[in-house]
C-alpha positions as CSV (number, residue, x, y, z in Angstrom):
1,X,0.0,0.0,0.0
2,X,1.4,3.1,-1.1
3,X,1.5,5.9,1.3
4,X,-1.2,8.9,1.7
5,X,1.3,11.6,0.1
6,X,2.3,9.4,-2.6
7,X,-1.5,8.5,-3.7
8,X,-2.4,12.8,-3.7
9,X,0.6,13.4,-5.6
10,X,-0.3,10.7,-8.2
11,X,-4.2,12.4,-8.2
12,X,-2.3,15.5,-8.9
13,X,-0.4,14.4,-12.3
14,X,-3.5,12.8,-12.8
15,X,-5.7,15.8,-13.1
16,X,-2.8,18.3,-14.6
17,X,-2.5,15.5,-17.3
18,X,-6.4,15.6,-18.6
19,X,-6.0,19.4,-18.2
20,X,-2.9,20.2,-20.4
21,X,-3.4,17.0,-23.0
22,X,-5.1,18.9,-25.8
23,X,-3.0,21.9,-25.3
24,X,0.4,19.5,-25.5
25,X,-0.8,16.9,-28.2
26,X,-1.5,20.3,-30.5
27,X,2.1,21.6,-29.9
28,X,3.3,18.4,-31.1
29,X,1.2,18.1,-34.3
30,X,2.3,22.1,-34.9
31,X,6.1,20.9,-34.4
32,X,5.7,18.2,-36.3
33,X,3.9,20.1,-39.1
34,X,6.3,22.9,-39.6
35,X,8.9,23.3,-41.6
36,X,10.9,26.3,-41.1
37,X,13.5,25.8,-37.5
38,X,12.3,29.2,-35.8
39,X,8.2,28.3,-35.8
40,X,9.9,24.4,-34.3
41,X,11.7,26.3,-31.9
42,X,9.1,28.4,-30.7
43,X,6.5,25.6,-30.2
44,X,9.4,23.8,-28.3
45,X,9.3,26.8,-26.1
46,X,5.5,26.8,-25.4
47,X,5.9,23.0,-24.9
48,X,9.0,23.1,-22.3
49,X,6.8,26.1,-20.5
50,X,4.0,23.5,-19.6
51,X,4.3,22.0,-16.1
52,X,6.7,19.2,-16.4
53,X,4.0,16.6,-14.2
54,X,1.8,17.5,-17.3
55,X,3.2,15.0,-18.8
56,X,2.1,11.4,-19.6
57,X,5.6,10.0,-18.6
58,X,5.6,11.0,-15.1
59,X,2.4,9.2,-14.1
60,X,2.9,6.0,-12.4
61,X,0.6,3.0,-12.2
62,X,-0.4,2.5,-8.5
63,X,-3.2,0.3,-6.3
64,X,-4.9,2.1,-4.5
């Protein structure tokens, strides 16, 4: 049994990943997309500025 902390902080990344998916999985298409290095590198930007437990990565798969 995982600890009390450990199951909020996973609730946490839980709920910033639904909230920030559209807004990442657009970025990606856009850097994908693009052609010209400046437009990649400013979508990179936007994408780095997004809280990093946003990501799908950082979520763990935990009983609870």
């Amino acid at each position: 049994m995982a600890k009390k902390s450990l199951i909020q902080r996973e609730k946490k990344r839980q709920n910033l990943e639904k909230k920030y998916k559209i807004l990442r999985n657009s970025l990606k298409k856009k850097i994908t997309e693009t052609s010209s290095l400046d437009e990649k590198w400013e979508f990179q930007k936007k994408l780095q500025s997004l809280p990093r437990n946003s990501a799908p990565t950082r979520l763990h798969r935990r009983c609870f």
